[in-house]
C-alpha positions in Angstrom: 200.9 63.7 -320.9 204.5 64.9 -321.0 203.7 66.4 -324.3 200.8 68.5 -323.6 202.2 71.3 -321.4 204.3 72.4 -324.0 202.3 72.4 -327.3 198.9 71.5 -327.4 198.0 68.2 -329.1 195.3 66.2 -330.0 191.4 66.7 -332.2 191.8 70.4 -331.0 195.0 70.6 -333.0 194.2 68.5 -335.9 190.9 70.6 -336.4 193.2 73.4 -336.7 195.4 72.2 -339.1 193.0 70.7 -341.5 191.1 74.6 -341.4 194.4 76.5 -341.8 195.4 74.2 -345.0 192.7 74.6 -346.9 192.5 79.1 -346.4 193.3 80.9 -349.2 196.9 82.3 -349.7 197.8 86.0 -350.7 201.0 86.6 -352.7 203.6 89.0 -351.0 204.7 92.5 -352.7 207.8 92.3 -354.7 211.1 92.3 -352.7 211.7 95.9 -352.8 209.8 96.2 -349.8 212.7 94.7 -347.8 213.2 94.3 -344.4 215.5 96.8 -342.7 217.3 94.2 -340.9 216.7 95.6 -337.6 217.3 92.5 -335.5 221.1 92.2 -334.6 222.8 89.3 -335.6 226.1 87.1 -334.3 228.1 85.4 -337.0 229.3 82.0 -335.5 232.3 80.4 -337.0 230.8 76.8 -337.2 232.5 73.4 -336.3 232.1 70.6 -334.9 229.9 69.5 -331.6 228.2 66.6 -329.9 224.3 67.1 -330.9 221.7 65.8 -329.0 221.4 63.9 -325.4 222.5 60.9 -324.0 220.4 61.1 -320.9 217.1 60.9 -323.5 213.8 62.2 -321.2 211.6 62.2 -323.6 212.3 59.0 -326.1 209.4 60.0 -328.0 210.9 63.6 -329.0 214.3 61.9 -330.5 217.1 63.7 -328.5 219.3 60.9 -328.6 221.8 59.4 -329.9 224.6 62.0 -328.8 226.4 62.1 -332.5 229.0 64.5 -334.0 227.8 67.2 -336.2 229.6 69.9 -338.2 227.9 73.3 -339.1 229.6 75.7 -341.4 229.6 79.4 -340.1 226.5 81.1 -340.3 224.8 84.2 -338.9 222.1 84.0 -336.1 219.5 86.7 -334.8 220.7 87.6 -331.4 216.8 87.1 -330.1 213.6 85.7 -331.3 211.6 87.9 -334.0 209.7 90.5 -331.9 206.1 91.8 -331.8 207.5 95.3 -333.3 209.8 93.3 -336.1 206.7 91.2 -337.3 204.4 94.7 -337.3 206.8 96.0 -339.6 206.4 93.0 -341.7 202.9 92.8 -341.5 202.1 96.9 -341.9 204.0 96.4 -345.4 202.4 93.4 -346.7 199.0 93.2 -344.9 199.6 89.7 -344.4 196.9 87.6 -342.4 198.6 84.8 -340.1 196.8 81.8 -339.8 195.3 82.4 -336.7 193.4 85.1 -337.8 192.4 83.0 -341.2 191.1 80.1 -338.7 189.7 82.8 -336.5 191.1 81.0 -333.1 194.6 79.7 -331.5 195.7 78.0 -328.2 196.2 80.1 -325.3 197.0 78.8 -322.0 193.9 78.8 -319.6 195.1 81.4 -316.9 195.3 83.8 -319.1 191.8 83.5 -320.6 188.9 85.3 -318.8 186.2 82.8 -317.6 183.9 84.9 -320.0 186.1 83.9 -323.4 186.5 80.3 -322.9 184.9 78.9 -326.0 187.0 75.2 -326.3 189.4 73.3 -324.1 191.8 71.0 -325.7 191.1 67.6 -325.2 194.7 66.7 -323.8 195.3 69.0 -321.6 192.4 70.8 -320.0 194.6 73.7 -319.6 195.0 75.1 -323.3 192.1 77.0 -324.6 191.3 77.0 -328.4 190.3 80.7 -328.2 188.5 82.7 -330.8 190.1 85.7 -331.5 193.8 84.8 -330.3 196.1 85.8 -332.5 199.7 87.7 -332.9 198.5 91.2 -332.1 195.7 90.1 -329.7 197.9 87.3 -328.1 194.7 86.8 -325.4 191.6 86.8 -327.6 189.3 90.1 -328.3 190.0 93.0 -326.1 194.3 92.0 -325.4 196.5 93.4 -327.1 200.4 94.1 -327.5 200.7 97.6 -326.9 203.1 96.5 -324.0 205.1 93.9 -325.8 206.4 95.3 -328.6 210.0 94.1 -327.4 208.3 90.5 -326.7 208.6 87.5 -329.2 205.7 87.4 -331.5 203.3 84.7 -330.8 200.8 82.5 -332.4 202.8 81.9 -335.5 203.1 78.7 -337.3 205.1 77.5 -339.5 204.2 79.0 -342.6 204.1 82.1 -341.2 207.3 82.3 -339.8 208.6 81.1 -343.8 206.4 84.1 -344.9 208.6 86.4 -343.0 211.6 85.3 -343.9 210.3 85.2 -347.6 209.9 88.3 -347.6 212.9 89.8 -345.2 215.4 87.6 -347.1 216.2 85.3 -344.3 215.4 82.0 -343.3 215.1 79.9 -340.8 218.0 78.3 -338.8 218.6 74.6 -339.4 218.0 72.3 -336.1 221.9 71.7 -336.2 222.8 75.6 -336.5 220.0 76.4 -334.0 221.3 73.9 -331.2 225.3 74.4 -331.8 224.0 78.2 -331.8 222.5 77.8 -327.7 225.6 75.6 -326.7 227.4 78.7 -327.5 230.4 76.7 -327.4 230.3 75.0 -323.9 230.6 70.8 -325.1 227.5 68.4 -323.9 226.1 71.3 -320.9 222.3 71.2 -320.7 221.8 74.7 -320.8 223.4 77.9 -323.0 225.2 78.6 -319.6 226.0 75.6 -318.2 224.9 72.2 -316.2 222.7 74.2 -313.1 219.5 75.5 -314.0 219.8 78.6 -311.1 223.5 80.5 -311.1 224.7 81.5 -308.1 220.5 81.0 -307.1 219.2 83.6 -310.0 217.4 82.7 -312.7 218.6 82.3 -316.3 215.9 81.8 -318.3 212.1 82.7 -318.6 210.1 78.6 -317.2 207.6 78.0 -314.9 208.2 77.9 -311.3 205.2 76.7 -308.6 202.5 73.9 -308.9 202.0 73.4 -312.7 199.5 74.3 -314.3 197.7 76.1 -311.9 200.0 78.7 -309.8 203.2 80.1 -311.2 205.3 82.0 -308.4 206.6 83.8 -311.0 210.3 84.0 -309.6 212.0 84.6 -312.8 209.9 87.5 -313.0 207.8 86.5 -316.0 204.2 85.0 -316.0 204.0 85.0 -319.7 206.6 85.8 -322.3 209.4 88.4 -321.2 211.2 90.7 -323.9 213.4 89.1 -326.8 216.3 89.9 -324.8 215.4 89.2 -321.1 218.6 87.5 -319.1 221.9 87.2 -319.9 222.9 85.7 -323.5 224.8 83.0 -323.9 229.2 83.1 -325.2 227.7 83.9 -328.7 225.8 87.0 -327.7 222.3 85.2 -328.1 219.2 85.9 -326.1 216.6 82.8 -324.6 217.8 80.2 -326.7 216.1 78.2 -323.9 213.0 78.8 -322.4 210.5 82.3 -323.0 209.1 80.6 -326.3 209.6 77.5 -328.7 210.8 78.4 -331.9 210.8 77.0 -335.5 213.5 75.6 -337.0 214.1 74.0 -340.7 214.1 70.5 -340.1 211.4 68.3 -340.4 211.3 66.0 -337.6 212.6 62.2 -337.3 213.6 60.2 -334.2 216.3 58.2 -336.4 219.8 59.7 -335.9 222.7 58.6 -338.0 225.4 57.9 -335.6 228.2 58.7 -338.1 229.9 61.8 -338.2 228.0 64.4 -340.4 228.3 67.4 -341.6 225.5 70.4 -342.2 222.2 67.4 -341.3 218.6 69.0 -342.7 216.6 66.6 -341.3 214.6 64.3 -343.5 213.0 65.1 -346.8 209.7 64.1 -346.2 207.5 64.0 -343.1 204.6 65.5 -341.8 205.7 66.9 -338.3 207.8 70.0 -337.9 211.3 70.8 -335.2 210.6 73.6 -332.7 213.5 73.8 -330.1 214.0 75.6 -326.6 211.0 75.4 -324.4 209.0 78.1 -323.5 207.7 79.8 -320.4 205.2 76.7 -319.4 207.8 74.4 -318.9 208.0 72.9 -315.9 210.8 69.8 -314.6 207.2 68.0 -313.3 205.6 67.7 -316.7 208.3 68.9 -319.2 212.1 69.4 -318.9 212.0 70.3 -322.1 214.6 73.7 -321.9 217.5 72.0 -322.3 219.9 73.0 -325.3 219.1 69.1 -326.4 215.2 69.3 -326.6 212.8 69.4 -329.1 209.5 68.9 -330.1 207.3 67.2 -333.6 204.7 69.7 -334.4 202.5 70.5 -337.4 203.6 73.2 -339.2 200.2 74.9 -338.8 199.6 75.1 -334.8 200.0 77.7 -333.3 199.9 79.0 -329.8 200.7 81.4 -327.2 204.4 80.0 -326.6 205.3 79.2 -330.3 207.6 82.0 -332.4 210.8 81.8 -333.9 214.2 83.3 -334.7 215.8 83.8 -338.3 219.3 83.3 -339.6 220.5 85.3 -342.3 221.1 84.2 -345.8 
């Protein structure tokens, strides 16, 4: 069940997939429509660094072996894409996500009235396949993001994360980049800032705190997502690389690690299942420890949920 807190999983999810897959696609305009390149962005001078975990909580998800891993230097958004940043996108090209193709996503049950409860996920009786939920109505019919502009955009999958960078000439960050990126330069710490989850007793990063699922005590201040650059960033300037939301990353996914010394990885070249890194605001230590700079998670590319964005690095 360790899985199932995170991202839902399961006939629910599979359902999804196999409706999103077979929607019809819409080209984009032509490129002159741009992004403005509003998000900020860090460039990080690369090298090497010990990927992964040795301590490996979740066997299934592939953290370990600890290996050596070179990036080259890149340039990273200093927070996940935001509810405002994906408007832009979308008021140009009138692009549909998923979601709204399928006409449902997953939202977490407490934040679903009793009256809009249509499908509970056969995992975990606490995500909701709810009709309606989507990025701009993150809640179903009648929510909306009026409120959250600054928040990370939500119920994106895959492909429409890959549709956004299409078309702001970015892309997403490799699982190397993306976890040398949160270390921001401290060797083999568990989180961006360091071994402790509380500093000094505050906070760091947007989890769950309380009896999970059912009461969250809210202490980091945030019952759902917080804005893109809630808490302090990490030494390379960047915002939530753990916790708040998962995020997409290139790689497919694989559990088999070379332990050799290697140099810009891309994960495997074929595969069915998906890397998102970085936990989210569900997480919890008593069903998933999974905000730790080392964790990840398999996902099909076309879930999506409540928890699930992404960040871009820049081309």
């Amino acid at each position: 069940m360790t899985k199932a807190c995170c991202i839902p999983e399961g006939s629910s999810q599979t359902t999804h997939a196999k409706r999103v897959a077979g929607a019809a696609i819409k080209p984009l305009p032509s490129s002159e429509h741009a992004w403005d390149g509003t998000t900020a962005s860090v460039h990080i001078n690369g090298g090497w660094f010990d990927m992964g975990a040795a301590d490996a909580l979740y066997p299934e998800d592939g953290e370990g072996p600890v290996r050596k891993v070179w990036v080259d230097a890149f340039n990273l958004a200093t927070t996940a894409v935001s509810n405002r940043e994906f408007k832009q996108f979308v008021d140009v090209t009138n692009y549909v996500t998923d979601a709204e193709r399928v006409g449902s996503s997953f939202v977490f049950h407490l934040f679903v009235k009793a009256t809009h409860k249509s499908a509970v996920s056969s995992i975990a009786p606490w995500w909701c396949d709810l009709k309606g939920a989507c990025w701009y109505a993150p809640e179903g019919k009648g929510s909306n993001i009026d409120d959250r502009m600054t928040h990370p955009v939500v119920h994106i999958t895959r492909y429409d994360a890959l549709r956004f960078c299409q078309w702001s000439g970015t892309q997403l960050p490799t699982e190397a980049q993306w976890e040398y990126a949160a270390r921001g330069g401290l060797p083999s710490q568990d989180y961006p800032w360091g071994n402790e989850l509380l500093v000094d007793g505050q906070h760091c990063c947007n989890i769950w705190q309380g009896n999970f699922p059912h009461t969250n005590t809210v202490e980091d201040g945030y019952v759902g997502t917080a804005p893109i650059d809630a808490f302090s960033a990490n030494a390379f300037g960047l915002f939530n690389m753990t916790g708040n939301v998962w995020e997409w990353v290139a790689d497919r996914f694989t559990r088999l690690h070379s332990t050799r010394p290697t140099r810009n990885p891309k994960g495997p070249l074929n595969g069915d299942a998906y890397v998102a890194k970085g936990g989210s605001y569900l997480c919890h230590e008593s069903y998933c420890k999974r905000y730790r700079n080392a964790s990840r998670q398999a996902l099909a590319d076309t879930v999506s949920t409540g928890n699930l964005g992404f960040r871009v690095a820049y081309i």
